[in-house]
N, C-alpha and C positions, 0 to 999 in steps of 0.2 A: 620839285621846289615850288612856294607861295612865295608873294610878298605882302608885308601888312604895313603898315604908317606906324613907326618908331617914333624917337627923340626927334624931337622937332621938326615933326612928320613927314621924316623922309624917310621913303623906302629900306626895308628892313627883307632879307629873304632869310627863307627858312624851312626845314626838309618836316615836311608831314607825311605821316604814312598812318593807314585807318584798315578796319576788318570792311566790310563789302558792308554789313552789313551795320556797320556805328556808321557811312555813309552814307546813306540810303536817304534819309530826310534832306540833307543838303545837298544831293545829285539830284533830288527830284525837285529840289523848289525853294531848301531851304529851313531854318529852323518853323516855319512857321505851318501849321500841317494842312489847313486848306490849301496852299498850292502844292500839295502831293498830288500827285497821282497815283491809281491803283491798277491792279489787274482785276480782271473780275472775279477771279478767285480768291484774290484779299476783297474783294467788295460783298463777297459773299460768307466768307470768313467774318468781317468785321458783324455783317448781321446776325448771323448765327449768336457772336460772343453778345451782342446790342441784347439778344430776348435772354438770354442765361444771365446779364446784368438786372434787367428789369424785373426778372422774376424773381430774383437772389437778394434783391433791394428791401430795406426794411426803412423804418423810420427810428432816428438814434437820439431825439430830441430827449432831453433826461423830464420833464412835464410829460412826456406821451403817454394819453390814457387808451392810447388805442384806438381811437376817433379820425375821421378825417378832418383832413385841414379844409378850411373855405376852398372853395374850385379846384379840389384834390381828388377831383373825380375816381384817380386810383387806388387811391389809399398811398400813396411814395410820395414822399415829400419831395416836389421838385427842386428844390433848394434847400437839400437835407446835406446833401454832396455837391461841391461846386468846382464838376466837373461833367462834362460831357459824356453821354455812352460811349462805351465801347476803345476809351482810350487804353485800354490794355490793361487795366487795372491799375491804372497811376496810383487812384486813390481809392481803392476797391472798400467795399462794406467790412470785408476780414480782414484788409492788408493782408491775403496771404498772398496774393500775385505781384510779382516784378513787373513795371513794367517795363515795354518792348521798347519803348523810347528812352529809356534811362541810358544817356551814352556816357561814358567818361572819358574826363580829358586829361592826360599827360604832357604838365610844360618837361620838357627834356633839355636841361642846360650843360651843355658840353665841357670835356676838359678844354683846354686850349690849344686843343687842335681843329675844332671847328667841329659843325653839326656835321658837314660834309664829308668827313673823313668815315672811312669804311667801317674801323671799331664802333663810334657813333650812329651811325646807320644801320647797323647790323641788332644794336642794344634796342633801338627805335623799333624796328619789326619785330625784335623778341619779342619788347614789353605788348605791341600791340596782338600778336598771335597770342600770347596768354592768356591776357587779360580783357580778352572780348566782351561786349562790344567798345573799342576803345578808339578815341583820337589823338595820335601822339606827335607832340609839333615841336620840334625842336631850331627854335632863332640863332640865328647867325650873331652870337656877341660880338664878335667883331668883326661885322661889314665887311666882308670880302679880304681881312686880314690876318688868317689866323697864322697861329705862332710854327715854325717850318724846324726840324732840328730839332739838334738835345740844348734844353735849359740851359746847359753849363756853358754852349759856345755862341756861336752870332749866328743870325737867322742872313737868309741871299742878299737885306740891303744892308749887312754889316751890324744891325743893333743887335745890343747884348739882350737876354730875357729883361732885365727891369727897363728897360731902355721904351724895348716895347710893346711893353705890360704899361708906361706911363703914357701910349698914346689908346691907351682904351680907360677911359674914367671911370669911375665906379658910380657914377651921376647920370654918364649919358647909358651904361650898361644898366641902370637899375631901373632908367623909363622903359628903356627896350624889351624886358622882363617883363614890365606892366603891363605895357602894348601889346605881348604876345599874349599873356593871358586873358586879357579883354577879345583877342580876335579867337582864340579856341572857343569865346562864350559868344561872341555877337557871329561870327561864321558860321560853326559848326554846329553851334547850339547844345554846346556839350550840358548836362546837368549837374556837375561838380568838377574842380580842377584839384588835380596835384602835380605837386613840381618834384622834381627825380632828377641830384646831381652829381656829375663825377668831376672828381678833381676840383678845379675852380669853379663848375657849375656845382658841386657842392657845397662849398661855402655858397653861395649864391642862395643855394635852396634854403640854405639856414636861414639865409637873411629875409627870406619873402616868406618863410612860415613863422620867423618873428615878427613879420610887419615891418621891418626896419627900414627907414631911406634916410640916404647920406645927406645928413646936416637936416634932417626931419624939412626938407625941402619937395613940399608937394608939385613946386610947378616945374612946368619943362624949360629948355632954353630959350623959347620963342616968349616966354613970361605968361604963360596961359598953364590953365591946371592939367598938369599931367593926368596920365594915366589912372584908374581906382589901383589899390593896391593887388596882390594876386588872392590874399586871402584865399587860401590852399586848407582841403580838408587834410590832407595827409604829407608830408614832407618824407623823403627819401635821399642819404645823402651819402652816398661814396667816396671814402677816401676825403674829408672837403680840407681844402686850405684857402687861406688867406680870409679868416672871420675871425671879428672878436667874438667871442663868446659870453663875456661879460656885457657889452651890448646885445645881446641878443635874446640871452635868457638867463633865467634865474629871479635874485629877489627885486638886484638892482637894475633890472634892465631897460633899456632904450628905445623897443620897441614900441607895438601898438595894444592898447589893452582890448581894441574894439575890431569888428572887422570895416568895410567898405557900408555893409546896412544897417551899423548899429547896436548889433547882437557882438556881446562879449566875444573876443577869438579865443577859437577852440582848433588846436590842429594837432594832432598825429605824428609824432617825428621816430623813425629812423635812422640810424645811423650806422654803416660799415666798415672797419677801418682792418690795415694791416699790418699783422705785427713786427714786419720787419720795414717799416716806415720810417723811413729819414727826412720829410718834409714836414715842415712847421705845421703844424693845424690838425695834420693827416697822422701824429705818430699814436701810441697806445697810452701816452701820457696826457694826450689830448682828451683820448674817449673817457678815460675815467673824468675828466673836468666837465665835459660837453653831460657826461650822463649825471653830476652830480646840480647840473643848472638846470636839466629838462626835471630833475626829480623836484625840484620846489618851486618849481614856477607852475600857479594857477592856469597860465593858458595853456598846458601841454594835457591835453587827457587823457594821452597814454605815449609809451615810449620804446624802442628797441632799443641798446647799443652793443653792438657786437664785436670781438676782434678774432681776426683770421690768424693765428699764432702765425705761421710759418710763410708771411706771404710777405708779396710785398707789394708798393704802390703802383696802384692801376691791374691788380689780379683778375680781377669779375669783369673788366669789359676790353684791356688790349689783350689785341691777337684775337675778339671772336669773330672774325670774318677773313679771319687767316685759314686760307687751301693748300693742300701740297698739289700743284698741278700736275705737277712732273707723271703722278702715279693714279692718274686720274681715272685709267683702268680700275687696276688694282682696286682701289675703292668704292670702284661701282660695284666692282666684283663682290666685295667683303658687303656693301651696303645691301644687294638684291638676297646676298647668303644668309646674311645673320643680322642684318636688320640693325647696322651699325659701321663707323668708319671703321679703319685699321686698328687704330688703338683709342679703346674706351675702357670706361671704368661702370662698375656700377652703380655709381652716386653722382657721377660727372663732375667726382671734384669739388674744392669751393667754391669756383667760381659759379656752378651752378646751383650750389645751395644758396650763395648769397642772390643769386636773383629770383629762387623761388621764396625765400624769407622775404624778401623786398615785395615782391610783385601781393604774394599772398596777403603784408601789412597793408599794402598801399589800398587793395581791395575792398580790406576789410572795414577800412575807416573812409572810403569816398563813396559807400551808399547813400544815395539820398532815397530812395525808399526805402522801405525795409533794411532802416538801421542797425549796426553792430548793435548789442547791446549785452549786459551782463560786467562780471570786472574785468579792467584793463588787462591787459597783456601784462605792465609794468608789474600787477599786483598778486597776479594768480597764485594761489596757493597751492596748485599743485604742480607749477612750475617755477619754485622759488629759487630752486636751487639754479636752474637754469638763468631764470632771470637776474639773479644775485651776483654773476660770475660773469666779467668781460669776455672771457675767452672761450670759445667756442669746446676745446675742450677736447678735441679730437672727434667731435660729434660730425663733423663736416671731412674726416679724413676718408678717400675712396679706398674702395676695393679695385683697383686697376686688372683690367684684362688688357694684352697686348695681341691682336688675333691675329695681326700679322706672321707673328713669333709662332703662336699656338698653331698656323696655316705652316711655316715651314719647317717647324718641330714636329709636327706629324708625316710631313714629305720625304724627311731627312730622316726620319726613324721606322721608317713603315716596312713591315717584315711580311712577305707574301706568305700565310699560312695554305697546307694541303688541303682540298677540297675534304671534309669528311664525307661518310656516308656511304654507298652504292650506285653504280650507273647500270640502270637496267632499263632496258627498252619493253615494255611489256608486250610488242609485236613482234619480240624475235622468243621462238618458241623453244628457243635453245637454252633461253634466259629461265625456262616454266618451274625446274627443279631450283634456282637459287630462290626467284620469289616466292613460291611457296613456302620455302624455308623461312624466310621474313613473313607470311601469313601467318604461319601456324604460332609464331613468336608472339604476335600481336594477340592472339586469342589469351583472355583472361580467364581465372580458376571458374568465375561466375559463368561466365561463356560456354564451359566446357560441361557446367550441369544443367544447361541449358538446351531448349530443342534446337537449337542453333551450332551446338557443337559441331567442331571439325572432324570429319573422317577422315579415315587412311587412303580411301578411294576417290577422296573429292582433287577435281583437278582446280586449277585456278578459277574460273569463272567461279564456280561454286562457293569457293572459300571465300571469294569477294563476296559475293551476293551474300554469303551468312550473315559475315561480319557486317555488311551494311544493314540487316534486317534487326539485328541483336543489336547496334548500334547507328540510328539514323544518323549521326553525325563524324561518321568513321570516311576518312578521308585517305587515303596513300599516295596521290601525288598533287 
């Protein structure tokens, strides 16, 4: 767990987890790369890539006659690219290199059971094992109170769900949002942010990919300007409730037309819902509405919206960090044999199709080098029928194995068959006349118009030595 300065800059914590190596700059020093350190084998690395830059370097001026420039002693225009050697190819002569600094950052807004809770933490190191090199930081929306129970009863101090859901604002939760995205970019140094939410942190996500704040009130409580907005390349939103959607997108909406620098918003939405949903926002009557607002609103430049026919709310992320302990053997057993728990499927189900569709959209749209490019997802023509259709379609249903089942169906049915074949000792001499009988079997018609033929007088040794001479690769035991 971190803590960063929230709404009225008090302390905020919040469960970060990152690949080793989307760390690396901020372990060493920080976003900023003079104070890195290296080994010398990155220091020798870096030189190596320094003269393969320097030689690969052309001049890209659209005037260039080929000429040097005044004190261009090399011929490279030192201020042809305005960047440094050797940065990895941030901004390479082809752009065809990634660079190795490109880290991205995942805001992760929880349902309301808090970042803390095992399903949430468990969603946090998936997205970031996937999607390497990644930083995913998910805030505590409600300061050390998240909601304990089921919805429908009273949580340990007796409030009902609205009770207190009205002591967490949607004012002071929407600076905290802002906060936390500003510290994944001034902390970490991430190079692009997306916000990824389930339940309540799905609406939530909606709200910060349409730039929305409640009562378009930019400052915090203290009467000073809050936060910049998230301005999020890519939005991800599971299940969301509790957003208007008519504020948020479409023709008439309430949002922001601009991001935090000025440049038009442009963001990537997402959306996973399930079809046996009984929550306001979250049901399959929602996603046809949410996808018919993202389809004519200019700020969306491309869109997913999906429904899980058979599921229902909170499918894709309760219960992934649920263990049967009990059979902890068992498991290991089944995990080291076959390279899987007890019972698996071939597709892992929807739930993990919905986080490979997710993780894969979120990817595709939070490059900042080496940009997606080509048409939307929303628009592909040779995915229209896919894209056309809320419902997944069966596309998403598993082939389940159950190997538990398959381990004690084989145990329970197992028929000890007779050993076939002959047992001969080829050092008991008594055995001389059966094997031979099996020598002479093995000789083929070819064999036998061959100088390698078997005689009537050959004993064993001899019959072997033929057969191996007529055929080098003749084996019998």
């Amino acid at each position: 767990a971190v803590e960063f300065k929230g709404s009225n800059q008090t302390s905020v914590q919040a469960f970060v987890v990152a690949s080793r190596d989307a760390l690396k700059p901020f372990l060493s020093g920080g976003r900023n790369p003079q104070n890195a350190s290296s080994t010398p084998a990155e220091e020798r690395l870096r030189e190596i890539q320094t003269r393969r830059e320097e030689a690969a370097r052309r001049p890209i001026r659209l005037d260039d006659s080929g000429l040097l420039d005044d004190g261009d002693e090399t011929g490279l225009y030192e201020n042809a690219l305005h960047r440094d050697y050797s940065d990895w190819g941030a901004y390479s002569t082809t752009g065809a290199q990634l660079s190795a600094a490109e880290v991205q950052g995942v805001l992760l807004l929880s349902d309301v059971f808090g970042p803390f809770s095992e399903d949430t933490r468990a969603l946090a190191e998936k997205i970031a094992f996937e999607c390497q090199p990644v930083v995913v930081m998910a805030p505590d929306l409600f300061r050390g109170d998240p909601w304990v129970g089921p919805t429908s009863g009273t949580n340990p101090k007796g409030q009902t769900y609205e009770q207190w859901r009205a002591g967490h604002s949607d004012f002071r939760v929407n600076i905290d949002i802002r906060a936390a995205a500003a510290c994944l970019r001034e902390r970490y140094g991430v190079t692009s942010v997306a916000v990824w939410g389930t339940c309540y942190g799905g609406g939530r996500a909606l709200e910060a990919a349409a730039g929305w704040i409640p009562n378009r009130n930019v400052h915090d409580a203290n009467g000073q300007i809050g936060p910049p907005p998230v301005d999020p390349m890519a939005c991800i939103a599971w299940y969301p409730t509790r957003y208007n959607v008519d504020k948020l997108f479409g023709a008439d909406h309430m949002g922001t037309l601009n991001s935090h620098d000025g440049e038009p918003r442009s963001v990537a939405v997402m959306a996973v819902f399930a079809g046996k949903d009984t929550i306001p926002g979250a049901q399959a009557s929602d996603a046809e509405i949410l996808k018919g607002a993202l389809a004519v609103d200019e700020r969306v430049k491309d869109y997913v919206v999906k429904v899980f026919e058979n599921q229902d709310h909170g499918f894709a992320h309760v219960g992934l960090s649920r263990a049967d302990m009990e059979e902890e053997d068992f498991n290991s057993f089944v995990d080291e044999e076959f390279g899987a728990g007890p019972s698996i499927s071939l597709g892992d189900g929807d739930s993990e199709v919905a986080c490979l569709l997710s993780t894969a959209f979120m990817e595709t749209y939070s490059r900042v080098f080496l940009p997606t490019v080509g048409p939307p997802i929303s628009l592909d023509e040779e995915a229209e029928d896919w894209n056309s259709n809320l419902a997944m379609n069966g596309k998403s249903t598993p082939t389940s194995r159950d190997i538990r089942k398959e381990i004690e169906d084989a145990e329970k049915n197992f028929v000890e068959e007779p050993l076939g074949g002959y047992r001969i000792d080829p050092t008991d001499e008594a055995q001389d006349g059966k094997l031979g009988d099996l020598l002479r079997a093995m000789e083929g018609p070819e064999q036998k118009a061959s100088p390698f033929a078997l005689e009537d007088d050959d004993d064993v040794d001899i019959m072997m030595a033929k057969l191996k001479a007529y055929d080098e690769d003749f084996q019998l035991f």
